[in-house]
C-alpha positions as CSV (number, residue, x, y, z in Angstrom):
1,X,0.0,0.0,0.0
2,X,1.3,3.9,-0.7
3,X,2.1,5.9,2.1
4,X,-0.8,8.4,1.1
5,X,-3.3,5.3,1.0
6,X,-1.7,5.1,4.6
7,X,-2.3,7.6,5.8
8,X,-5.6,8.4,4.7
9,X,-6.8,5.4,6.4
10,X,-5.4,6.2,9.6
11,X,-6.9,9.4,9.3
12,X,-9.8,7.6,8.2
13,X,-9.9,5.6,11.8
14,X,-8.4,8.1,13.7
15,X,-12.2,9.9,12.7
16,X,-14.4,6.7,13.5
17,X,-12.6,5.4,16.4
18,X,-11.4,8.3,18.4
19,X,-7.4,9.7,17.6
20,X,-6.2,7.7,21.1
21,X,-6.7,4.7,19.8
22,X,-4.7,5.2,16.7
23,X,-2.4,7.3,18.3
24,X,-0.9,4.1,19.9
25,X,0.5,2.9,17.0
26,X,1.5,5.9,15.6
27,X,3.9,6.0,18.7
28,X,4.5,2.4,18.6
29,X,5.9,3.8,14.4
30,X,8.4,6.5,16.1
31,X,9.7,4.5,18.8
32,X,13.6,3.9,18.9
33,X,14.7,-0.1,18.3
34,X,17.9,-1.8,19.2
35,X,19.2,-5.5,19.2
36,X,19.4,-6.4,23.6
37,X,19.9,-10.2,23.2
38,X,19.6,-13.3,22.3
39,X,18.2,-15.3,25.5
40,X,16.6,-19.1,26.7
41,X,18.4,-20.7,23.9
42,X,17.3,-24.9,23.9
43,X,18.8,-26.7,21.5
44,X,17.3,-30.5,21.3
45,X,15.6,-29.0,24.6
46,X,18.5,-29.3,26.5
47,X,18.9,-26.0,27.8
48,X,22.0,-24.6,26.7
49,X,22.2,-21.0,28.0
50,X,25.3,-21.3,30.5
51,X,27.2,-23.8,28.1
52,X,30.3,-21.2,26.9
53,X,31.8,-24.6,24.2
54,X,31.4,-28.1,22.9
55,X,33.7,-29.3,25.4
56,X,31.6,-28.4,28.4
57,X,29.0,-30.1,27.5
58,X,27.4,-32.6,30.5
59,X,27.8,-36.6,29.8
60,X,23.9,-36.7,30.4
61,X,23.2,-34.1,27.7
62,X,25.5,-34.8,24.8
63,X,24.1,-38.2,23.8
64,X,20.4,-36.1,24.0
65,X,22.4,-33.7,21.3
66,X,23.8,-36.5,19.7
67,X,20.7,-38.8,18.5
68,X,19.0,-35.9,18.0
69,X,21.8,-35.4,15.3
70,X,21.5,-38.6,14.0
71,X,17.6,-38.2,13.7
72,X,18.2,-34.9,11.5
73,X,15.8,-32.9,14.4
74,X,18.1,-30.6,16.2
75,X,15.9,-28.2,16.8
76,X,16.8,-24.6,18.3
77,X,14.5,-22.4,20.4
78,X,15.8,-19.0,21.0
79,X,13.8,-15.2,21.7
80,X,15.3,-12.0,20.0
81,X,15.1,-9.7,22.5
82,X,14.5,-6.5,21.5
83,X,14.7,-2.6,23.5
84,X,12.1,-0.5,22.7
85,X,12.1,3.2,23.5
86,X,9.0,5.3,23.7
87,X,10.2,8.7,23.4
88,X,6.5,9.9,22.7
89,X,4.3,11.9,25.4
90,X,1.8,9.3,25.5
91,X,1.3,5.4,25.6
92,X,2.3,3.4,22.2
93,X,0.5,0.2,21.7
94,X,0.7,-2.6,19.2
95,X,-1.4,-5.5,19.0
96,X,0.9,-7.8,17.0
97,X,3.5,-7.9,14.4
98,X,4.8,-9.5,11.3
99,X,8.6,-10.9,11.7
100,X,11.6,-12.0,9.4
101,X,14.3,-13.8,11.0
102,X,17.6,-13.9,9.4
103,X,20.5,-15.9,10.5
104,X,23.8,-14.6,8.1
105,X,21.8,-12.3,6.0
106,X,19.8,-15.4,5.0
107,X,15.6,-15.6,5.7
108,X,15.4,-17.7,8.1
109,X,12.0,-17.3,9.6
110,X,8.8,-15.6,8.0
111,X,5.6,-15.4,9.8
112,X,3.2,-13.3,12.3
113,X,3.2,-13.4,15.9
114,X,-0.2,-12.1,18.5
115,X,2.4,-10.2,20.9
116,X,0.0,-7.2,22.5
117,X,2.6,-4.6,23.9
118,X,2.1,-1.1,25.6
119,X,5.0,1.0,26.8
120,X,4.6,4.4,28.5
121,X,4.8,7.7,27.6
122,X,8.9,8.1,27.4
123,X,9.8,4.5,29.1
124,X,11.4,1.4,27.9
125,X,10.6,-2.0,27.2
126,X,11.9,-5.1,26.1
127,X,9.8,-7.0,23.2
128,X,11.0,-10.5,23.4
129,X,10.1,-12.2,20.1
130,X,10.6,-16.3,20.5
131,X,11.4,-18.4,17.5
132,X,12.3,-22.4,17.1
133,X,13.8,-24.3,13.8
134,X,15.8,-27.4,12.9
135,X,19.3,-26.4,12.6
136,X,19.4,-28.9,10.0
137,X,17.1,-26.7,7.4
138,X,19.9,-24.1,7.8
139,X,23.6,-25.8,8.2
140,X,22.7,-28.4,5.9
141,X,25.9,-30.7,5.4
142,X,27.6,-29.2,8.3
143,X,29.2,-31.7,11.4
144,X,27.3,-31.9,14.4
145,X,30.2,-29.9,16.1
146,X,29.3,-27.0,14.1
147,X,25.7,-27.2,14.6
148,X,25.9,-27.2,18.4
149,X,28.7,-24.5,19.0
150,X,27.0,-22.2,16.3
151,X,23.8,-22.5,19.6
152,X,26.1,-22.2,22.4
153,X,27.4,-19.2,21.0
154,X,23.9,-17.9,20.6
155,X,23.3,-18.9,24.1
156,X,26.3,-17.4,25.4
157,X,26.2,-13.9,23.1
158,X,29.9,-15.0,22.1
159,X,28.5,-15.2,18.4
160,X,28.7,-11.7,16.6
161,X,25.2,-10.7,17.3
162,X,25.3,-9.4,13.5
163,X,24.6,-12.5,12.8
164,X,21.2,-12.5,14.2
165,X,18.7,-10.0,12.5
166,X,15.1,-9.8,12.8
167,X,12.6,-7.4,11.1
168,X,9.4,-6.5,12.2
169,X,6.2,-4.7,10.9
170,X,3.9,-3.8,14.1
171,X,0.0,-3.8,13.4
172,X,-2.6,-2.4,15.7
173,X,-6.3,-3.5,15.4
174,X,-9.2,-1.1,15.4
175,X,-12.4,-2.4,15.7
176,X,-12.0,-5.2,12.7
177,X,-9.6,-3.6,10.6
178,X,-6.1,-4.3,11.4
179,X,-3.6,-1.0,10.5
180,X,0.1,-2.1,9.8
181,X,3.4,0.4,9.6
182,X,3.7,1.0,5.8
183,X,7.7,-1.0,6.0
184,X,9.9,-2.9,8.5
185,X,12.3,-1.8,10.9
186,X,15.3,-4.5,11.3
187,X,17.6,-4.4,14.4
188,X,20.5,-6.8,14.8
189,X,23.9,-6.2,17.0
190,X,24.3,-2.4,16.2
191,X,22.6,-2.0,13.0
192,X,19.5,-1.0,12.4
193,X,18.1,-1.1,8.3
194,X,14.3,1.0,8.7
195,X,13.4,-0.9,5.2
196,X,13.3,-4.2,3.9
């Protein structure tokens, strides 16, 4: 959709709902983003998060890793944790969003998530986004060794968060009709990309 066709239908709502309620995604559009972390990280649900290498792994958790290897289902669950800065004078609300995750510059993850959100007139929140793959769909033909400390430096934040992107386009629903920001904003380590 054009910006004009945009805006006109925020306008649109703003007249047939009352300006507040739009208002809270307009904020929710001019709030500041940045990349916190990347946190609960499960691989194979073992939980992973204090496991710094390969090596340290527990003799009760390594054969869990390994025949989940061998089974081609190593599955990772992670949240993106993302700062969110309301520098508005009143409340900005979304009601969901729509979300790419990319792992290397490469799509990872499309999709749309029900995460309801409100953060206060000039506070800041954390939105923490969670996502879960097989590792095998992305390192296809890599060892298992590779596989596993690629996660536990994930779990650790040794890994150059760079490597970990996500984009996301908030939406806000009024009445039936669901409004959405007009592009996406992508945050990941200390870059931040306002279009995709």
């Amino acid at each position: 959709m054009k910006l004009t066709k945009y805006l006109f239908l925020m306008l649109t709502l703003a007249l047939l709902t009352g300006c507040a309620s739009v208002k809270g995604l307009k904020n929710f559009a001019s709030c500041d983003f940045d990349f916190k972390s990347v946190s609960n990280v499960r691989l194979a649900n073992v939980d992973v998060s204090n496991i710094k290498s390969y090596n340290n792994l527990s003799l009760k958790d390594t054969p869990k890793l390994l025949a989940a290897f061998a089974k081609k289902e190593l599955n990772l669950n992670f949240n993106v944790n993302v700062d969110v800065k309301n520098p508005n004078s009143q409340t900005a609300r979304l009601d969901g969003l729509d979300y790419i995750l990319w792992i290397d510059n490469a799509k990872i993850l499309t999709g749309t998530m029900n995460k309801q959100m409100s953060i206060g007139a000039n506070q800041s929140g954390t939105l923490a986004l969670p996502f879960s793959f097989n590792l095998f769909d992305f390192f296809s033909g890599k060892s298992s060794s590779k596989m596993i400390s690629f996660a536990l430096g994930l779990a650790t934040n040794s890994a150059d968060n760079s490597r970990v992107k996500v984009s996301i386009k908030p939406y806000f629903a009024v009445g039936k009709q669901t409004i959405k920001l007009p592009a996406y904003v992508t945050v990941g380590g200390d870059k931040i990309m306002p279009k995709q």
